[in-house]
Every structure is written in C-alpha cells, then in structure tokens.
N, C-alpha and C positions, 0 to 999 in steps of 0.2 A: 511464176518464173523467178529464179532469183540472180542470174547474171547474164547480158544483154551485150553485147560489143557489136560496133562496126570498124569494117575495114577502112584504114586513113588514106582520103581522097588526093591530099598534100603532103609532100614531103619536107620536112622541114628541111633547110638548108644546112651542110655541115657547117660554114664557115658564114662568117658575115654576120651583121643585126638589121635593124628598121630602118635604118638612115639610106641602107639598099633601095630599096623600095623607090625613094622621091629621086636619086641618081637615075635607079632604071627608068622613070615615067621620061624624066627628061632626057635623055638617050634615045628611049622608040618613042615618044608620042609628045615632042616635045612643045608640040601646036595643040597641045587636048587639053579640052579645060578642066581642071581638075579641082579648082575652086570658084565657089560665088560668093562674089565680097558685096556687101551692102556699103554703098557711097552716095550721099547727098539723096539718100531716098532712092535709088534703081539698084537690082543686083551688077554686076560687071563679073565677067568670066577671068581666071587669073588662070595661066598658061602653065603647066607640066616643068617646064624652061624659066620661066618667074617665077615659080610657087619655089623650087630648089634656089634661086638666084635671091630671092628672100631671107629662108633658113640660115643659109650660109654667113648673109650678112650677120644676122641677130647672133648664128653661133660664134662669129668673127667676136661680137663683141663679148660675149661669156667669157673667152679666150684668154683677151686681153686681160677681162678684171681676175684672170685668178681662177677659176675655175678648171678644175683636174679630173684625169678619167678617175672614175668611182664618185664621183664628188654629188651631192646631193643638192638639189637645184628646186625652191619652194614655187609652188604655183596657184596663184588665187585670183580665181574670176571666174565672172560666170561664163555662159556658153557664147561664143566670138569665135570669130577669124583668129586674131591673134592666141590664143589658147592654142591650137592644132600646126600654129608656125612656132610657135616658142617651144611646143613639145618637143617637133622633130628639129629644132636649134640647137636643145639639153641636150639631144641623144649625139646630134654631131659634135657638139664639144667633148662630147666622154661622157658626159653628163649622167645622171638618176632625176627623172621626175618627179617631184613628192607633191602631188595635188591637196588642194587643202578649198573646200567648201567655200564658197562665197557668205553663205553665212554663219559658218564657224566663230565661236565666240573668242578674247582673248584666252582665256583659260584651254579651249583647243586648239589655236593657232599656239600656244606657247610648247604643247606639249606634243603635237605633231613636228613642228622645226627642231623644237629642243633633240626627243627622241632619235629622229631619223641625223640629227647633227648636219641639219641643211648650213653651206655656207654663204648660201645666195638666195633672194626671192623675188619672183617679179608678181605685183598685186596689182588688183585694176581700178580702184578706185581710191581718192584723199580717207574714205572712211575706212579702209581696210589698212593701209597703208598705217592710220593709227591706232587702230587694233595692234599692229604688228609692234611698232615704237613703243606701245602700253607696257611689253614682256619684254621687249626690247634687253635688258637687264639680267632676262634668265637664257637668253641665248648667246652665250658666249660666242660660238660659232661661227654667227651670220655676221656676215659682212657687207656684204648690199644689197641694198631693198631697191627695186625700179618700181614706176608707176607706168601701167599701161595710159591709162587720164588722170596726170597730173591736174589739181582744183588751181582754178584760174587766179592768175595772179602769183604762182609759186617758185620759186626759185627754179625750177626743172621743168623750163615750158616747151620741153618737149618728152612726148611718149616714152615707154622703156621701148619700142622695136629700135626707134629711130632712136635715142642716145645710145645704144649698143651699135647700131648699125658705125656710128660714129667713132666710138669709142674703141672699135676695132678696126679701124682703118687703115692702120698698119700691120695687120695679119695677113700672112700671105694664101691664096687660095690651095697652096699644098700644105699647109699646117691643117686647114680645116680637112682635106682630105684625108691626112694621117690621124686628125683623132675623130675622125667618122669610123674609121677602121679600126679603132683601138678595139672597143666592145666586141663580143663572139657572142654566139647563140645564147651562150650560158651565164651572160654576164647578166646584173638587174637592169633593168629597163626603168621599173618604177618602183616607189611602195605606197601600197594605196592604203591608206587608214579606213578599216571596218569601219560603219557608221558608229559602232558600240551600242546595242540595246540593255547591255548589263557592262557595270567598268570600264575603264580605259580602251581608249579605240586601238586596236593591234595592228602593226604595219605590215600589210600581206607584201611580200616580195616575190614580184613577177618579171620573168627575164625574158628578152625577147624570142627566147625559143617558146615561150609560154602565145605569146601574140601569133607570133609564125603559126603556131599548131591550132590552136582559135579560130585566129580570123582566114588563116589559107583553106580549113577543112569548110568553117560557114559560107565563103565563098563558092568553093568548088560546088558544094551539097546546093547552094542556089542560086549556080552561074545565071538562072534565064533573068533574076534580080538585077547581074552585077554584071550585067553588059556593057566593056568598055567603050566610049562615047556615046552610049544611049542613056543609062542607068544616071539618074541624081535621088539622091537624099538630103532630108531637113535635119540636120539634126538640131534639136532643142532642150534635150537631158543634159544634166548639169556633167560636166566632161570629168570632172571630179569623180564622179561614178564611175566604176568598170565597164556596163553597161554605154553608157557616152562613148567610151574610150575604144569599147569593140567597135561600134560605128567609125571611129574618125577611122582606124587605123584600117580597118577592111575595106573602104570608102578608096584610100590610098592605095591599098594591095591589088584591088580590082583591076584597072584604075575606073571611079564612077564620079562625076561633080560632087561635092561636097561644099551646104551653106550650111550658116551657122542663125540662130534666135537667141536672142537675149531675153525677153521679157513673151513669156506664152501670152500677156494680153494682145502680143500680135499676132500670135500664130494662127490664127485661122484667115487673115491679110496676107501673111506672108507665104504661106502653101498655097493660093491662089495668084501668085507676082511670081512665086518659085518655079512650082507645080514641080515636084517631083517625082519621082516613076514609082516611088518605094516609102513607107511610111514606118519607123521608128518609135514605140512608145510603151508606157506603163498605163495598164488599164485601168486608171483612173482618167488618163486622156480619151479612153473612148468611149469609156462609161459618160465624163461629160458632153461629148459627141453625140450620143445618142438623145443623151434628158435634153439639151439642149435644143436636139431636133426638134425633138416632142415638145418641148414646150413653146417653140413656135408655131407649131400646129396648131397646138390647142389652141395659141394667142388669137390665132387666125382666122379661127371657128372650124377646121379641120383637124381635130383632134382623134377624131372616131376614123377618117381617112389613115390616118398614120398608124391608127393602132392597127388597124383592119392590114395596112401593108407590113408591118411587123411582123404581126401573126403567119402571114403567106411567106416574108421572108424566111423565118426561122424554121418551116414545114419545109419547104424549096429547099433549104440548106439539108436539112433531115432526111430530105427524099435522094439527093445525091448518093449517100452513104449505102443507099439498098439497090439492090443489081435489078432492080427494075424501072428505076430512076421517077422522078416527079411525073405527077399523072399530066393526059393533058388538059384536064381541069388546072392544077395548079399550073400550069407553063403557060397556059394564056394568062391567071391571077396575075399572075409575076412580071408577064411581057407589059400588063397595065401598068401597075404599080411602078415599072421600072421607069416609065415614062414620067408618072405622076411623085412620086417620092425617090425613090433609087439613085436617080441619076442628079438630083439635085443635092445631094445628100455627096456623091462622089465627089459634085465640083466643089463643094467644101474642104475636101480632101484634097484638092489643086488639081483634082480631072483628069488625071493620066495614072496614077496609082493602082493598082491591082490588090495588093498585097500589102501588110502589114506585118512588122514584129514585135513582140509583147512581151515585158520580161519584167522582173520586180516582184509581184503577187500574180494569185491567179486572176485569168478574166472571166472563167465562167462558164458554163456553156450554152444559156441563156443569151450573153452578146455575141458569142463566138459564131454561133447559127443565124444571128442575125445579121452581122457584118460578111457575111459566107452570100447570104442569102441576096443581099443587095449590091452584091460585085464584087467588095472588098474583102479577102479573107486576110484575118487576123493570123497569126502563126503563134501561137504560144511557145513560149520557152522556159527553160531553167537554167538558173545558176547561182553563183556565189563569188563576191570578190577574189575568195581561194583559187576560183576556176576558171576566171578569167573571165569572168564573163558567163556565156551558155554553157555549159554543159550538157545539155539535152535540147532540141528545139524538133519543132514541126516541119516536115520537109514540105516543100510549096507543089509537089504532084500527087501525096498519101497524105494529107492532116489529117487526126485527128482529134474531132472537136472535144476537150473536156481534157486533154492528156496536153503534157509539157512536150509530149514526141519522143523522139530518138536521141539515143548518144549519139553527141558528138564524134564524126566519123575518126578513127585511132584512139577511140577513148571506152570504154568500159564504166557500167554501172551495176553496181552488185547491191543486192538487199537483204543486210543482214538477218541473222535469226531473231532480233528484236524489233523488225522492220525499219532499218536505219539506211538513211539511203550512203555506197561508199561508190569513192570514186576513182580511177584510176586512168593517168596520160597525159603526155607531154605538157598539156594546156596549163598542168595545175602550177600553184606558187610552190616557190622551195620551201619554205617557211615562215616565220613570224621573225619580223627584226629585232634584235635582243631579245629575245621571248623562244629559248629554246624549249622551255616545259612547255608549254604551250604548244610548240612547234611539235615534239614529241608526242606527246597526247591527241592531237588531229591527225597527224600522218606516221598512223598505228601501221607496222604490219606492211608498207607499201601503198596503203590503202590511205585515201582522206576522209576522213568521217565529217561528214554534211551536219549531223545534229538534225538533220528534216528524214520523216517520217514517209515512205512511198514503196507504191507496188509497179510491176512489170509486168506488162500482159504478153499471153503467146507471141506478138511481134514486136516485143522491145518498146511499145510506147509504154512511157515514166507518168506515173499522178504522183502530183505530193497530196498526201493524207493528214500533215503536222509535222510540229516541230517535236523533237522527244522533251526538254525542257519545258515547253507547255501545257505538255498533258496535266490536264484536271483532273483529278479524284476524288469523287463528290463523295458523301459520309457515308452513304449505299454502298461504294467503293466501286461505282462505274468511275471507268476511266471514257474524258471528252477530249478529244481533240477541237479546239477551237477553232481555227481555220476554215472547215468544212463550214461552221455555220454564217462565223463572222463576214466570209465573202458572199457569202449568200442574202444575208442581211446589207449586209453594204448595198447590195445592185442597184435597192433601189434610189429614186434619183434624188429622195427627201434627205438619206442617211451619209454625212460623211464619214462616219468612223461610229466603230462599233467594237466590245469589248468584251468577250464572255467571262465571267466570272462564277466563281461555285467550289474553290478548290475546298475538301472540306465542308462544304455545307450542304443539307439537306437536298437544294435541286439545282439546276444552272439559272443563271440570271445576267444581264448584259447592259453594259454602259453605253448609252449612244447619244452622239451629238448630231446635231440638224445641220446640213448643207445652206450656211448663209448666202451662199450664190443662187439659189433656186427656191428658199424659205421667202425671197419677194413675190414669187412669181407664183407658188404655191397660191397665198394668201390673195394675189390678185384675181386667180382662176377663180377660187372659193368666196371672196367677197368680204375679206378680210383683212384689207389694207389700213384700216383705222384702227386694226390693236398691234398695241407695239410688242416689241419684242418678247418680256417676259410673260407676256398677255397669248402669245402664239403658242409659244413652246408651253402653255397651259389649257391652249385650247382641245377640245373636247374631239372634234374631228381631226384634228392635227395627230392626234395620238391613236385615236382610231387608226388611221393612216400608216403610222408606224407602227400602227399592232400587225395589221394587215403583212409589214413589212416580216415583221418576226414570224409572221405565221408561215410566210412563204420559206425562211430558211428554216425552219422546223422539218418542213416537210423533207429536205438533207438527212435529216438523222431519226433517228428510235424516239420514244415517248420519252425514256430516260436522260437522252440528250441534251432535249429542246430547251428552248428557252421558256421558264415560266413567268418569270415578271422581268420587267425592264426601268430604267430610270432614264430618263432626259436630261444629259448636264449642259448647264450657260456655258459654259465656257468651249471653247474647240482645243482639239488635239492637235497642236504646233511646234513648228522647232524650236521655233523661239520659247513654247510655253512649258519647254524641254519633255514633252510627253513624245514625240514622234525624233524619229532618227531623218538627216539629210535624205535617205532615201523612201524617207516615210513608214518606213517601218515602225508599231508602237515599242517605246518602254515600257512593258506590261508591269514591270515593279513600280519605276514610277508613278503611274496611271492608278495602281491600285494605293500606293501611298498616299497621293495627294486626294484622292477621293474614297477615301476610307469611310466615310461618314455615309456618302451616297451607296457604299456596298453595303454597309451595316441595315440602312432603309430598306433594303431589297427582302433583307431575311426579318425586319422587328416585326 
C-alpha cells in the first residue's frame, strides 16, 4: 500500500490558541484537579481555577518586563511543575516558547537564543543560569534571565514564578486576557530545536493549530486513556522534547491530572505515591523495566520462574492476535503467573495503569508481546519534531505489535517510490526558522519528507524500516538498513548502544558498549565481581554473551546483512560525550569519527 489516511476525530478551532484550553478547564471543571505538585515530599492536587489563577500571575509578570506578542521567551529545565505553568504563562502574554535542553551546552544555549532572537529566558538552576551569562555577549537580544532556584545566598532569593508574580502586580487581569487573545491558530506556539544528529540544530516552528490537530485527534483516538477526572499521567521526558510536550498539553486538553519527575532515579518511587492510569515513555524505559525485573529474579533464585513467565506472557500476547484466541493451556499458564510475577510487575508501574505509549525508537516486538502479555500494553508510535509529535500511533482497541499503527486521524501518510515515508496535515510545522532552503527542501510538493524509510500494510499500519541517510552499502553493494538490527541487538539487557557499521566494506560489523547499570549485576550472577572493569569487558563469557546478543538480531536480517564481527568500546555513548543527541538518538558521524581506529580493527 502506498497511501493510508484517516478521517479527523477533532476539529481544530477556527479562532483562538492553547491559553483556551486552561480558561475553559476553569470555567466547567473548575474544582478538578488538573495538576500534582510535589511539596515537602507528598503529591498535592492543584485546581483547574488555581492552575489558570497561577498562569496568569507568571504571564502578569512577562508583561510587565517587556515582553510582546510574537516575542520569543527561552526555557531551560528539566521536567517540573513549573515548566508546564511557565509554558502556558509565554503563550498568555503573546509569547513563543523556545525550550532549550537542560543539558544543552554554552555553545547550544548561545545559538538556540541567539537564532530564535529570544528576549527573555527563565532557567532552573545557578549552573544553567551561567551557561547562559557565559554567551551572554553574543546575545544581544536577551534581556532577562530568571531563575527558577536561585543558589542560596544570591542576590534574587526568590524563584522566577514568584519574582514575576511580583513584578506584575500592577497588570490588570484584562491586559492578560487581551494578550491571551492576541495568538490565532496560525500563529507559533513554539520553536523546538531538532536535537541535530548532523549540524546545527534547526528551529521547527509549530503553531497552535499544529497542537490543536495533535493532541485533540490523540485524545479523541484514546478517550478510554483520557477520562476527565479519572485519567492521570507521570510525565518524566524531558519537556524540551515534542514528545514531553504532546503529553503536557493533551493532559490539559483532556482535562486528565498531570505530575511532573525530575530525576528518573525516582521514578519507579514516584509511579507507586502517584500511580497513574496511563504510562508515557521511550523504550529504553521498558526495556530497563523489564532487565531490571529479571534481574531481581534471578538475584532471588527465581530466575527460571521469570523466564518461564515471559515466555507464557509473550505466547498469551501472540495468541490474542489469532481468532481463536490463547488455548486453555496457556490461560491457566497465565492466570498463574499473573499472580506470581504479572501483577507484581504492574504495581511497579503504580497499579492502576493499563496502557502505555512509546515513542522516540522502536520497541520491538519481542517487549511489546511481553508487556501485552502481562497486563500492560505498550502502544508504539511515530514521529518527528516536524510533526509534532506522533504522527502515526497504535490505537488502544486494534494494536498491532511490531508496527508504529495508524495515521494520526486528519493526517495522511504516503510511501514514496524510494520508500520514503511523506507526511501530510494540519499537525505538521510550518517550517524551519530562518532556514527557508531547508524549509523548501522538506516540505516538497505539500508533502513533508520524514527522511525515515517504511512500509503500509492493507490496514494502514506504518513500520519504519530506516533512515534513507543511513543506508550502508557494503563493497558487495548490498544496501543495510541499520536500525532493523541495531534494535534488535540492543534488547538485550547487557547492551546499551549499539552501532552498525560496513559502509563500503567487505561485510557489516558493529560497535557496542555494555549497560554499566546491569554490567554489576551481570558479573555478580556469574561470579565475577573481583574483575574490574577493563578485566569484564574482556572477559571471555561476557563476550560470549554479547555474541549471543548479535546472534539473536542477525536473525532480523539475510546472511548478507548480519553482523560478522563486533568490538566492545570503554567508553559509553552520551550527551555529554557528544556521541548521542538530547533525545538519544546517535551521531553516527561522530561515532564513527572518534572511533575510527575501533572500525579499522573490525576489518585488519
């Protein structure tokens, strides 16, 4: 099949923007909790009627310092409360959002504000704050930086909500109402900076008709999710991401609770104090879900119990799929296991959760049938900053497991004669900020050209196959698509990152680094706790281990494909070690430059 549409569930609004939304909560539902703020250790419910009564303030004070409609407003911190009130404060003063990574370096903080010509920024920490001072010089523009936690002892010992709140206190509540209005559908909302895996990061500009079309069609497509006053979600993705950013604002559109995490070493603490209805993630969060299970089993001396209930879940999940459904062999397996692993496994998940959505890379079909299998279905999706988000997801009554799902309903996905996946509807960005070539060259024709590689089956569900940019062409002149294998090799729980490499050479070959979080626990299962690091990643069963790992994504692809030898690098793939992108994605040129020596090994 080469083009797939569904009919649009939501209609976008003609008039109006997002600032709608927190007026109409507090208008009908103005006793509904529509946030949970973490205070002194306990969540606390913040009121539909408070959560606007907030905004307001913070935009009060935007106002006062100077900020104008169109005017671009910086945003740095990680994931909080205040992120999701400061957003919709930007958008009430006139505002543009320009999010900028918490750990964005000065060299990106200088040329994300610089670009976008933000005049204001609020950062959340003393050490971002001098990031920002560091460029300070090349941004002529900005003109004041707030601190969400000012460092103690500092001249400005109070927060940016509460100095704004202040600082606009002689605004009147009909100015903020006049430039909540100013914005129409078509005006920007935000501009999100691509993480950039090659060059300069490009500022997608997305308007609120792009949110409206998004997040009103993902909601309608899974109202049993986004039941107002039953429905909450954690969100914990960095809000800086589109992905983040579709949650907060369909969270709001719904209306469903909405908390915030800062630091995932809580998360598995805080979904059991939260417990939300609905789970949010990128499948490296489940993937460590899973190893993590497992390797309390085995810690335990039940480790052959967990695999045994794996196996049953993932058959169970399989067995739905065929019109005859799971036998009742497996349906009692399952009614066991649910007792003995399943259900211990959900209340990890904070116990009331069903469902799951998954976006960023693929998860698999391997976890997908497992989590299916044990209560909780995963929902895979796709998308792109470009597209706001999803443009394709798994609807929560037909998933299916292996495929990203359906277009997003009012949107079209067509698959080129090159196999290029193109996308077309409301949802998408207008274009690139200053970056018309750019802009013209992606939104050919009407069409937005994805650059990812994918097929459509008789009913519309989307697999990505690859990126066209990374295809390999080995010296044979097979052409590899990485991806297929690289996820496959990832699964397992030893491999955090993994590389294919081959373009031009003789066969494929692949760089992988060891998961330091489960490389202790590895070595304690095996009896290996007395060799140190460079002594592991040289041991003989360890590599076994990860031959094992290769062997299994081989099995993905043709002989010509697979991987025939592999290298073990010390070092890991980070953002900081500028190899991976904020949303994790690799710089594969990077990657390949700074270990050029390791790929040369592969072929001597």
């Amino acid at each position: 099949m080469r083009e797939y549409s569904l009919p649009a569930l939501y209609e976008v609004p003609a008039e109006g923007n997002l600032t709608d939304l927190i007026r109409r909560n507090a208008a009908q539902h103005p006793d509904l909790a529509v946030m949970g703020r973490k205070r002194d250790g306990r969540w606390e419910d913040l009121t539909a009627a408070a959560f606007l009564a907030e905004v307001r303030q913070a935009a009060k004070g935007l106002i006062a310092a100077g900020v104008e409609p169109g005017d671009r407003v910086g945003l740095m911190s990680r994931t909080r409360y205040e992120w999701t009130l400061l957003d919709f404060a930007i958008w009430s003063a006139g505002g543009v959002t320009v999010p900028v990574y918490e750990t964005s370096s000065p060299e990106q903080i200088s040329w994300i504000l610089g670009d976008s010509g933000a005049v204001a920024a609020v950062v959340e920490t003393d050490s971002h704050a001098a990031a920002v001072h560091s460029v300070r010089d090349r941004l002529p523009e900005l003109r004041d930086v707030w601190q969400i936690e000012p460092a103690p002892g500092a001249e400005q010992s109070e927060g940016a909500v509460a100095r704004l709140a202040a600082l606009g206190a002689g605004i009147s509540d009909e100015l903020v109402e006049e430039r909540s209005s100013v914005a129409d559908a078509d005006s920007p909302a935000t501009i999100v900076y691509t993480s950039g895996t090659t060059g300069r990061p490009k500022g997608c500009v997305l308007t609120h008709r792009s949110f409206f079309a998004e997040c009103g069609n993902v909601v309608e497509r899974l109202r049993p999710m986004f039941r107002p006053g039953e429905g909450s979600v954690l969100l914990f993705l960095p809000v800086a991401h589109v992905f983040g950013r579709l949650v907060q604002v369909a969270a709001v559109m719904a209306p469903i609770k909405l908390g915030h995490v800062s630091d995932l070493k809580t998360l598995t603490d805080e979904l059991g104090s939260f417990r939300p209805t609905m789970v949010l993630g990128v499948p490296r969060v489940f993937e460590k879900v899973f190893n993590s299970a497992r390797a309390q089993a085995v810690a335990g001396g039940k480790g052959k119990i967990f695999d045994k209930a794996a196996e049953v879940a993932g058959a169970y999940s399989r067995a739905l799929d065929d019109p005859a459904g799971p036998s009742l062999k497996l349906r009692i397996q399952h009614k066991v296991f649910d007792k003995l692993v399943y259900s211990k496994l959900r209340s990890v998940l904070g116990g009331r959760a069903t469902h799951a959505i998954s976006g960023g890379a693929p998860l698999g079909s391997r976890l997908g049938h497992f989590f299916r299998g044990v209560g909780f279905t995963v929902l895979e999706g796709y998308g792109l900053t470009e597209s706001c988000a999803a443009t394709a997801f798994n609807p929560y009554d037909r998933p299916k497991i292996g495929t990203v799902g359906q277009p997003l309903p009012g949107s079209v996905i067509r698959i080129a004669d090159d196999g290029e996946v193109l996308l077309h509807g409301e949802h998408l960005f207008t274009g690139y900020w200053n970056n018309q070539q750019a802009s013209d060259e992606s939104l050919a024709d009407g069409w937005f050209h994805t650059g990812d590689l994918g097929t459509l089956d008789v009913d519309g569900y989307l697999t990505i196959t690859g990126r066209k940019k990374e295809i390999l062409v080995t010296a044979g002149g097979k052409n590899v698509a990485p991806a297929v294998i690289e996820d496959r090799i990832r699964a397992h729980a030893l491999v955090a990152e993994c590389m294919v490499v081959g373009d031009g050479r003789p066969f494929v070959g692949a760089l992988l680094t060891v998961d330091e979080e489960f490389l202790p626990r590895w070595a304690a299962e095996h009896g290996k706790e007395h060799l140190g690091h460079e002594q592991l990643l040289a041991d003989a069963e360890l590599l076994a281990e990860l031959q094992s790992a290769v062997d299994e994504g081989n099995k993905a692809v043709s002989k010509a494909e697979s991987v025939r030898k592999f290298r073990v690098l010390r070092e890991q793939f980070t953002e900081d070690s500028g190899h991976v992108t904020p949303s994790l994605k690799l710089k594969r040129g990077v990657v390949a430059k700074d270990f050029a020596d390791e790929i040369e090994a592969l072929y001597a």
